[in-house]
MARNU-440240 format. One record per residue (C-alpha): x, y, z; residue number from 0. Coordinates in pm, 1 decimal. Layout:
MARNU-440240
ATOM          X          Y          Z   pos
ATOM          X          Y          Z   NUM
...
end
This chain:
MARNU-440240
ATOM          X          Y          Z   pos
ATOM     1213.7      -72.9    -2848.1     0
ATOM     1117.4      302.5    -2937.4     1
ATOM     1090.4      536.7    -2664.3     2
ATOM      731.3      461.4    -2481.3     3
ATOM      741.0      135.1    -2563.5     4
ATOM      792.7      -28.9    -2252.2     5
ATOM      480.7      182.3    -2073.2     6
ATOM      270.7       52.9    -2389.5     7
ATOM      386.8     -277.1    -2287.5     8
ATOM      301.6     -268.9    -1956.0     9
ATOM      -31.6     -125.0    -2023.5    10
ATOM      -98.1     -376.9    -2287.1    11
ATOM      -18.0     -669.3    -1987.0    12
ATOM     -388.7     -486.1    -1835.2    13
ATOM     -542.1     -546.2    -1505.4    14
ATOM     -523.5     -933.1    -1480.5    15
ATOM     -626.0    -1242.0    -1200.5    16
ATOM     -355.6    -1292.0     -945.1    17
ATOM     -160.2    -1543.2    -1080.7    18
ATOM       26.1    -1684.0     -761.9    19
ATOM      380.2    -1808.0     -868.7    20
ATOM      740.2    -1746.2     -863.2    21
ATOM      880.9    -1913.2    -1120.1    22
ATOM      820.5    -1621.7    -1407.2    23
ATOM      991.6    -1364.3    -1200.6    24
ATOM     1230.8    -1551.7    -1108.8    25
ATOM     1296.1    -1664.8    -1463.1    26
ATOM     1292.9    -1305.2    -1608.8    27
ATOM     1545.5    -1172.9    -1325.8    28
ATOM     1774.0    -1484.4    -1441.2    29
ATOM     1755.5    -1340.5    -1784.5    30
ATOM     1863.4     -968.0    -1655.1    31
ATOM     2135.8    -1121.8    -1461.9    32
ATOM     2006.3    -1116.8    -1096.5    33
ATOM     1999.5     -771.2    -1056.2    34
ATOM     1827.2     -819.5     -693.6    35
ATOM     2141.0     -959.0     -590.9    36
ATOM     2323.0     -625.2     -574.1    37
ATOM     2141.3     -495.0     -288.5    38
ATOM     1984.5     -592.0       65.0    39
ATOM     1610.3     -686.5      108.2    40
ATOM     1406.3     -603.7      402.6    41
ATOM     1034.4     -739.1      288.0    42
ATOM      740.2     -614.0      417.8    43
ATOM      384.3     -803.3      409.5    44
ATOM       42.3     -738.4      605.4    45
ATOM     -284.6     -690.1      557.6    46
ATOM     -304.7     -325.3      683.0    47
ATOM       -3.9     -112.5      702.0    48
ATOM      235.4     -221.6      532.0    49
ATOM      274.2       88.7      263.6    50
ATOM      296.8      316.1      572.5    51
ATOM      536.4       67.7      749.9    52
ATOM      779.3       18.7      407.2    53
ATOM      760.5      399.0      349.4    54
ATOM      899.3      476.6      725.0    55
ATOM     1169.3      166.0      695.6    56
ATOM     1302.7      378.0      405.8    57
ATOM     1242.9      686.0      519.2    58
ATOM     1486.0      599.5      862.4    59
ATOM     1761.9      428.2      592.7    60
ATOM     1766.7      726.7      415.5    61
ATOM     1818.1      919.2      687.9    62
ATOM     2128.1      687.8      797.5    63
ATOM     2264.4      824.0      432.2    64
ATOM     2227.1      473.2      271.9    65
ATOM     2110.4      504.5     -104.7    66
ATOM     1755.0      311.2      -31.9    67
ATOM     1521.0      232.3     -287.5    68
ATOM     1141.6      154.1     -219.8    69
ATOM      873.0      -33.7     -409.8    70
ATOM      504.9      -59.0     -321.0    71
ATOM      193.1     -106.4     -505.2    72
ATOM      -92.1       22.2     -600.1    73
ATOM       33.7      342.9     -700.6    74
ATOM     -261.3      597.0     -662.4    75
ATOM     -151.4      864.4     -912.5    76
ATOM       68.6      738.0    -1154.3    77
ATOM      274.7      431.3    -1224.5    78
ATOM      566.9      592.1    -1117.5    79
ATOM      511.8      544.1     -768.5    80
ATOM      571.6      194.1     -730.3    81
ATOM      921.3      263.7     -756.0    82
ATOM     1146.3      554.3     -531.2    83
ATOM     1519.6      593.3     -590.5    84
ATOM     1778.7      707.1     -348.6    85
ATOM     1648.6     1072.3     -219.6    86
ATOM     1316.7      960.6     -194.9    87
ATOM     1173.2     1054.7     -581.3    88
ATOM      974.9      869.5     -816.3    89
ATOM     1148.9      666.1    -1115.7    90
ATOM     1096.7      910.6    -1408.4    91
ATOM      893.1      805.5    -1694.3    92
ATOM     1240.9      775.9    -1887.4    93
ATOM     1336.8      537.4    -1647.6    94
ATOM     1063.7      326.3    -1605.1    95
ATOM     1017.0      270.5    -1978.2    96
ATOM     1365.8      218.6    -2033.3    97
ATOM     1309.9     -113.6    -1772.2    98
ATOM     1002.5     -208.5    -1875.3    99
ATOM     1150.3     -243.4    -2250.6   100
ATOM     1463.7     -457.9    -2134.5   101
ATOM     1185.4     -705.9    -1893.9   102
ATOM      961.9     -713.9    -2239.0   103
ATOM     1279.7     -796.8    -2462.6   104
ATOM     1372.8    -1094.7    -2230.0   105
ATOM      988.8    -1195.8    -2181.0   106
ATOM      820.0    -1276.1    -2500.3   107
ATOM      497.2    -1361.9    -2577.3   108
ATOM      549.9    -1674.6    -2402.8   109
ATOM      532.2    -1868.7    -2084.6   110
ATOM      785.8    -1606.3    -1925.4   111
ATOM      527.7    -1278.8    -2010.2   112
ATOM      439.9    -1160.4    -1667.1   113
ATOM      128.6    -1000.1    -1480.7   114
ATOM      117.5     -613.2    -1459.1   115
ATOM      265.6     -679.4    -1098.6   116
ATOM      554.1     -894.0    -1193.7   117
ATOM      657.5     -662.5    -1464.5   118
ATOM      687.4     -417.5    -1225.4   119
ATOM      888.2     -604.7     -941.2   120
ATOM     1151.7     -745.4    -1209.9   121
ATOM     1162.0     -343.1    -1326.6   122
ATOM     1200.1     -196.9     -989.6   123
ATOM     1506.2     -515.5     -959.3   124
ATOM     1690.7     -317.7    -1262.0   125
ATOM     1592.4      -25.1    -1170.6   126
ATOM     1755.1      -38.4     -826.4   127
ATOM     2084.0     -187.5     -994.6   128
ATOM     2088.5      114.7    -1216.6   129
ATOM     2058.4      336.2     -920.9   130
ATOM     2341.9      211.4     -725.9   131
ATOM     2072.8       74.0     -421.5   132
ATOM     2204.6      -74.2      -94.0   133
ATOM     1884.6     -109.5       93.0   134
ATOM     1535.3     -177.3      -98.7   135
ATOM     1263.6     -180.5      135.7   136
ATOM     1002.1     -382.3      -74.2   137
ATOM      589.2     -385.4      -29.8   138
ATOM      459.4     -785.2      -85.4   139
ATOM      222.1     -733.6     -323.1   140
ATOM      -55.4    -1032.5     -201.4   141
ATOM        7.2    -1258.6       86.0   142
ATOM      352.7    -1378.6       44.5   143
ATOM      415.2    -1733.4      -28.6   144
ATOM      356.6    -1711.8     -350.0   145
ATOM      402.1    -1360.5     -462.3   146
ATOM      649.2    -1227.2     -688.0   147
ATOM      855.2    -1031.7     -433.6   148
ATOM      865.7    -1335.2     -256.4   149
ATOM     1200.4    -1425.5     -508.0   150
ATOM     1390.7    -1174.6     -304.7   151
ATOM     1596.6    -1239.2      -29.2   152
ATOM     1523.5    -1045.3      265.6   153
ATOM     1739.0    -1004.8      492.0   154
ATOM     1465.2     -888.9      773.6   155
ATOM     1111.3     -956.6      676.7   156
ATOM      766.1     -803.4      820.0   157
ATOM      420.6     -887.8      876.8   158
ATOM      241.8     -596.3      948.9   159
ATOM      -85.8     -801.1     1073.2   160
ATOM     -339.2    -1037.3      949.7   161
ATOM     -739.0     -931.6      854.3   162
ATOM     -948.9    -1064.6      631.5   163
ATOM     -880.3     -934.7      295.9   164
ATOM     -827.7    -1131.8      -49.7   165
ATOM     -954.4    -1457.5      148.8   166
ATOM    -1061.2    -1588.0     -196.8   167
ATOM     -724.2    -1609.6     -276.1   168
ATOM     -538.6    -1668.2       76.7   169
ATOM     -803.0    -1809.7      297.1   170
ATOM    -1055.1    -1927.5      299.0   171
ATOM     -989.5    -1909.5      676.8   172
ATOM     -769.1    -1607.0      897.6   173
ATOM     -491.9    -1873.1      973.6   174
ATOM     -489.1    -2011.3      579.6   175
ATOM     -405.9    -1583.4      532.5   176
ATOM     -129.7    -1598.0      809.6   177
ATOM       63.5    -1877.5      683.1   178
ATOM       59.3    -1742.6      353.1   179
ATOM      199.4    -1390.2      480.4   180
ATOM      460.0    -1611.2      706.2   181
ATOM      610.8    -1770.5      369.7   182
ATOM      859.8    -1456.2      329.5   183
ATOM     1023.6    -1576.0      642.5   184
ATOM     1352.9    -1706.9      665.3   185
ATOM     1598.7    -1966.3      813.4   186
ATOM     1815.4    -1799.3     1092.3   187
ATOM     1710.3    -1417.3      964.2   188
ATOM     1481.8    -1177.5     1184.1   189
ATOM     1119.6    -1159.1     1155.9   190
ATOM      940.4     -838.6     1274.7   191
ATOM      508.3     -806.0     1328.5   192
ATOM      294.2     -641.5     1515.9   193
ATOM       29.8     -846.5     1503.3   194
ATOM     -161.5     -937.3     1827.3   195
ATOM     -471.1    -1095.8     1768.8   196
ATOM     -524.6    -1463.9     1707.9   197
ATOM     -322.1    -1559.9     1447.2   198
ATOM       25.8    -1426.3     1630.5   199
ATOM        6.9    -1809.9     1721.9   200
ATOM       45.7    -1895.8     1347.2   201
ATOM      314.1    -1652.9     1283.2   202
ATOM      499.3    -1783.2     1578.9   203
ATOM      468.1    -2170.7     1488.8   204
ATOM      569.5    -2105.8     1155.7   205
ATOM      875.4    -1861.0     1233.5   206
ATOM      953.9    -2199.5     1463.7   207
ATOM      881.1    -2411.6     1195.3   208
ATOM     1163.3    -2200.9      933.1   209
ATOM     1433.2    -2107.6     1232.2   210
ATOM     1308.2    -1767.4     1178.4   211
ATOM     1352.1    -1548.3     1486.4   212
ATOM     1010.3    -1337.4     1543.0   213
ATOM     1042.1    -1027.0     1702.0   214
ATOM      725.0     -926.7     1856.2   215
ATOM      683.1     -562.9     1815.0   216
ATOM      455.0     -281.3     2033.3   217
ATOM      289.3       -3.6     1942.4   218
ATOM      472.9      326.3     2080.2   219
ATOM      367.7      714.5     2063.9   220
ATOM      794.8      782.0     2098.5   221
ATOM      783.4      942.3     1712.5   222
ATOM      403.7     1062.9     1731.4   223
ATOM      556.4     1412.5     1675.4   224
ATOM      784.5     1365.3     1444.5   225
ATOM      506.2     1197.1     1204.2   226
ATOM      268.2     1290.4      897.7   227
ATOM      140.6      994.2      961.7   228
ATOM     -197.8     1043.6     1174.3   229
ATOM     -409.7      797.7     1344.0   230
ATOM     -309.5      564.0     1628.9   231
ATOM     -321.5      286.4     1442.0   232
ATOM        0.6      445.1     1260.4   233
ATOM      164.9      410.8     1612.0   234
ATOM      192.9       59.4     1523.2   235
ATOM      307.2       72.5     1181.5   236
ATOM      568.5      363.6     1293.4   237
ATOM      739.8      200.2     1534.6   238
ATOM      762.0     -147.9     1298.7   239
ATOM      891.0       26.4     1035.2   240
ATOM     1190.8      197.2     1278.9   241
ATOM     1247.7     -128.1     1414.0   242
ATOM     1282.9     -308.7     1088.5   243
ATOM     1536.8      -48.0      991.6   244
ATOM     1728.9      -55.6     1277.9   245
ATOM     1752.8     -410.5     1258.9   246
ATOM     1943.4     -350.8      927.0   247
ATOM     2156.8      -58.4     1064.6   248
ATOM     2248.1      143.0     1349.4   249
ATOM     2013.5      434.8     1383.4   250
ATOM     2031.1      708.7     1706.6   251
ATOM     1733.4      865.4     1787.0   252
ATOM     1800.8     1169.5     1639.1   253
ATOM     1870.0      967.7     1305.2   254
ATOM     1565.8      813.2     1334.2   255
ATOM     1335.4     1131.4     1456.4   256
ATOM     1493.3     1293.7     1122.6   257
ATOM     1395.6     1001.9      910.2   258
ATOM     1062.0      939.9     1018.0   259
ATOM      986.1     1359.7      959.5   260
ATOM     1050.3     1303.2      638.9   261
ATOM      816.7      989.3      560.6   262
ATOM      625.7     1010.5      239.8   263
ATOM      299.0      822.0      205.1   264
ATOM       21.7      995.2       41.2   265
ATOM     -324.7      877.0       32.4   266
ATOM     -357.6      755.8      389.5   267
ATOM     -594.8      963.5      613.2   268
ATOM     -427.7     1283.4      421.9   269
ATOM     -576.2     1593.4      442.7   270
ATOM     -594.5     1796.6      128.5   271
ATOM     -722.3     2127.4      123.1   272
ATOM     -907.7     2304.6     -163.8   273
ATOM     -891.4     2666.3     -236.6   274
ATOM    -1256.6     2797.9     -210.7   275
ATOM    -1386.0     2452.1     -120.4   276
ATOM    -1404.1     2227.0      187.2   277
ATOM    -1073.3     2025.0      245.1   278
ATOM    -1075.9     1649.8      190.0   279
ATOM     -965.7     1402.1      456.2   280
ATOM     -841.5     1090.0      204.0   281
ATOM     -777.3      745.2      308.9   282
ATOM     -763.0      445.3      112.7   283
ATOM     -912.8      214.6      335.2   284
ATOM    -1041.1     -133.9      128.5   285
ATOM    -1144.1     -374.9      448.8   286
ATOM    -1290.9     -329.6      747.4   287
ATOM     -980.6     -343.6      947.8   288
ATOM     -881.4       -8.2      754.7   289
ATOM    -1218.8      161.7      755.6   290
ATOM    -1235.5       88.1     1153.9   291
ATOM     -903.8      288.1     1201.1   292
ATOM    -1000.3      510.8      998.0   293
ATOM    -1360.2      584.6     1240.5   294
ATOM    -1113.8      534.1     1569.8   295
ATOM     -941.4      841.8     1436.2   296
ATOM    -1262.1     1075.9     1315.8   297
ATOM    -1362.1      996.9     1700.4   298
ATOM    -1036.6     1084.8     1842.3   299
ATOM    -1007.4     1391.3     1642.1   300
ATOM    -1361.5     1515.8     1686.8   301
ATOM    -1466.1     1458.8     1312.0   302
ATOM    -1725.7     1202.8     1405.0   303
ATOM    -2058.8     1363.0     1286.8   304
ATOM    -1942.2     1639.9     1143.4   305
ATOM    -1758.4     1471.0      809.8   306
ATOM    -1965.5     1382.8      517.8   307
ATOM    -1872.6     1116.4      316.1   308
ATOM    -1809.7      978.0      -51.2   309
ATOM    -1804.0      650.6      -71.6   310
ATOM    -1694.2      377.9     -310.8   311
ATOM    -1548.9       61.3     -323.3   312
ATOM    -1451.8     -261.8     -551.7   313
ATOM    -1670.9     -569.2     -596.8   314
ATOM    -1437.4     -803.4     -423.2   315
ATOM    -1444.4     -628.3      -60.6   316
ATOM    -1651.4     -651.6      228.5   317
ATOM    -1838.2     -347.2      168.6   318
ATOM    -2123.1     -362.8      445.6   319
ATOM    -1880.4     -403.9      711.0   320
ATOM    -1628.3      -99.8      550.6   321
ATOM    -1921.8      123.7      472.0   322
ATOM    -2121.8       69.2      840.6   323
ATOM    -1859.4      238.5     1090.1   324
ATOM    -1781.0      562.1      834.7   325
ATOM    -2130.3      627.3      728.8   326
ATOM    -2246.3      624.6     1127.2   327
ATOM    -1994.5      903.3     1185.3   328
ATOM    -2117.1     1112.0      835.2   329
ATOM    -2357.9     1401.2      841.3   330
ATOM    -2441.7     1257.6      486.1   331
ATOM    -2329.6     1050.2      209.0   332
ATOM    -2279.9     1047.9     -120.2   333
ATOM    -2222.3      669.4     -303.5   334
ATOM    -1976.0      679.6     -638.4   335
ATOM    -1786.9      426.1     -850.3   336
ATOM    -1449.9      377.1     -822.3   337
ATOM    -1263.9      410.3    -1205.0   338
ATOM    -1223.8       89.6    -1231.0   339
ATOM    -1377.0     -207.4    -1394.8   340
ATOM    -1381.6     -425.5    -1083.5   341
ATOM    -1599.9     -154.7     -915.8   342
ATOM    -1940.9     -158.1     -777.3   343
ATOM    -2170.6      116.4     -972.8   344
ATOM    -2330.3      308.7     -744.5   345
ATOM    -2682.7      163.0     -799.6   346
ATOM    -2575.3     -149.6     -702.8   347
ATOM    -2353.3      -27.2     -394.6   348
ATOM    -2661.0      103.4     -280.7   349
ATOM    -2884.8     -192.9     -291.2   350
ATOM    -2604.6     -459.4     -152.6   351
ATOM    -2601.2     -203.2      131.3   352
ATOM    -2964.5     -160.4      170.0   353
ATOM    -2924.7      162.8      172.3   354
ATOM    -3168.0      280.9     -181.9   355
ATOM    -3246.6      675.2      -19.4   356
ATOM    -2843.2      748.9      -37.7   357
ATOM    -2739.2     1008.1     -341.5   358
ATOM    -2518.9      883.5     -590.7   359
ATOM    -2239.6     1067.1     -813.0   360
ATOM    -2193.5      986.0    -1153.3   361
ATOM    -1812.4     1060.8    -1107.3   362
ATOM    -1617.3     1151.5     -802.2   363
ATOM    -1629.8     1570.6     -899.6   364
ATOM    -2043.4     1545.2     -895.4   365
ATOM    -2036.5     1346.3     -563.2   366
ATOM    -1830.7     1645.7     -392.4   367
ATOM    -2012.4     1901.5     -576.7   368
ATOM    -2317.4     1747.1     -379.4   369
ATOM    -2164.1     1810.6      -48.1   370
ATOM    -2041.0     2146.5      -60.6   371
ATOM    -2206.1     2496.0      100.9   372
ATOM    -2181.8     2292.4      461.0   373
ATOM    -2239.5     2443.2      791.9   374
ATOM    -1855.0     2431.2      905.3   375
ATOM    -1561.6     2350.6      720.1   376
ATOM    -1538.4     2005.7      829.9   377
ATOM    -1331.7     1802.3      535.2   378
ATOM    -1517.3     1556.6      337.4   379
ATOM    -1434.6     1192.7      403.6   380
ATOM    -1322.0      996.9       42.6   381
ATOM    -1332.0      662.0      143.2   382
ATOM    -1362.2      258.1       62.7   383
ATOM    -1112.5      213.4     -266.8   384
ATOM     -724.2      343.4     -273.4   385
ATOM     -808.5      387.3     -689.7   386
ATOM    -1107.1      647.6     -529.6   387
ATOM     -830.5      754.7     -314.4   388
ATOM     -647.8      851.4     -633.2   389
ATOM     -886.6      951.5     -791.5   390
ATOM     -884.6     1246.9     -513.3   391
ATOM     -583.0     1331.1     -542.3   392
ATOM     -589.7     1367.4     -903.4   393
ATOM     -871.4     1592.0     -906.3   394
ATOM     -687.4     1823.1     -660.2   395
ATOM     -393.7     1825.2     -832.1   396
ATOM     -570.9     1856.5    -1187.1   397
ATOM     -787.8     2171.3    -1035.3   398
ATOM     -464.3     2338.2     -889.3   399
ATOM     -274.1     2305.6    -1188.4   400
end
């Protein structure tokens, strides 16, 4: 294929329905000779947390001097992101297309061509062969059962914790969204979660039910000060993502306070300032779960009523609930649509919230443009979508360029 061809290709596959399954991806990794067999898997599902959780697992391996490769999704930027080689960078576009060609050549127009998603798990596979990868610490895309990572073999897997998100798909009930998350367990390997709410009972019968061993793990402030991370809620996902590493490989504390210094994870609760303008405070919060740890921190670091807040979000979430605890703590608001064509425009946001007297922004610059020339230099909140999220940090980037 001609150079670019493989990004065309993946762009051509387009935003698509889930298509729960394994037996495309692990068809297509047949065809590229099993390239996920030449390195370990430590898995990592959840409703909440599990980006932040996967980036500190690899962050610690790194630091252990392992060549660790990480692969997460959405990316908020650029496609790129999905996939880190060893020393922590981004595939290059060279790299990416060159994968993406080889998983087209072997797919076809057939039964065998894959989601967006799948492309890009069979890619990152290669991709991590190339590289020479010991360790890849791997994000499950949905659920678990049935999605595509779910071919790999981890030798540790994770389950961050269980909310309601994409119950359409995993529910309909909290439980029905557990099990699924509990299919990346497996027979006689270690289990790691930090869930403590209702459905630990699920995880626990079905770790049972595989001869999984579940390792219950507790939130700890030990590498609070080591962290970019902010937000207690990232004490949880911190100290998962340590353990789940260590339960790979050895790690001393001082091996593990360098690793988790260096974590990488953009997007979440970030603060981003602006030369000449108020700084934003990002976070790509898309449930309520997320948009209540997001509030527990604006209380705990004295942003509540003093933030003002853009807010969008996709037409598949729970919006009231995500929208109520953020726009309590906001001076004022400003509604926009996400760039995306599952989004809610912000008419409509307005009137499923009730909420008709709220400005709107025809694009994300014209919502902060309406919140500038406040009293202090508070940041502004950008809130309710990860694509708004990068969206943000687009616009930053594009303006400091």
């Amino acid at each position: 294929m001609s150079p670019g061809a493989g990004l065309r290709w993946l762009d051509d596959l387009g935003p698509q329905k889930i298509r729960p399954g394994l037996s495309r991806t692990r068809a297509l990794l047949a065809s590229l000779g099993s390239p996920q067999a030449s390195f370990r898997t430590l898995l990592v599902a959840g409703t909440n947390g599990k980006g932040s959780t996967a980036a500190t697992a690899a962050a610690v391996l790194e630091a252990t001097g392992l060549r660790v490769g990480l692969t997460t999704s959405p990316h908020l930027v650029r496609v790129n992101e999905r996939v880190r080689l060893p020393g922590g960078r981004d595939v290059s576009d060279e790299g990416l297309d060159s994968a993406l060609s080889l998983v087209a050549a072997v797919s076809g127009e057939g039964p065998l061509r894959p989601t967006y998603f799948e492309a890009l798990v069979v890619a990152a596979c290669e991709l991590f062969r190339r590289a020479r990868v010991e360790v890849a610490v791997v994000e499950v895309g949905i659920g678990g059962r049935l999605d595509a990572t779910n071919v790999l073999d981890p030798e540790v897997s994770v389950v961050t914790n269980v909310a309601a998100d994409h119950l359409e798909t995993l529910g309909p009930t909290l439980e029905d969204v557990a099990r699924e998350k509990a299919g990346i367990f497996r027979p006689g390997r270690l289990a790691l979660t930090t869930e403590r709410g209702g459905t630990l009972g699920v995880l626990r019968a079905e770790a049972a039910r595989v001869g999984a061993t579940l390792v219950e793990v507790e939130p700890s402030t030990e590498w609070e000060s080591a962290t970019p991370l902010v937000g207690a809620h990232q004490r949880e996902n911190v100290a998962l993502g340590v353990a789940a590493a260590r339960a790979l490989v050895p790690a001393d504390d001082a091996t593990v306070r360098r690793g988790v210094a260096a974590i990488r994870w953009p997007g979440r609760l970030q603060t981003v300032p602006r030369p000449g303008a108020r700084p934003l405070l990002v976070d790509g919060a898309h449930n309520p779960a997320g948009a209540a740890a997001v509030a527990a921190y604006l209380d705990a670091a004295g942003l509540a009523g003093r933030v003002d807040l853009v807010f969008g979000a996709l037409g598949d979430k729970a919006v009231e609930a995500m929208f109520a605890p953020l726009a309590e703590r906001a001076r004022r608001v400003v509604l926009v649509a996400p760039d995306s064509p599952r989004a809610i425009p912000a008419d409509a946001l307005a009137a499923r919230l009730g909420r008709e007297e709220l400005r709107r922004g025809a694009s994300l610059a014209a919502a902060l443009a309406l919140l500038e020339g406040a009293e202090d230099d508070a940041p502004i909140l950008v809130a309710g979508s990860l694509v708004l999220a990068g969206e943000a940090l687009a616009l930053v980037s594009r303006r400091d360029a």
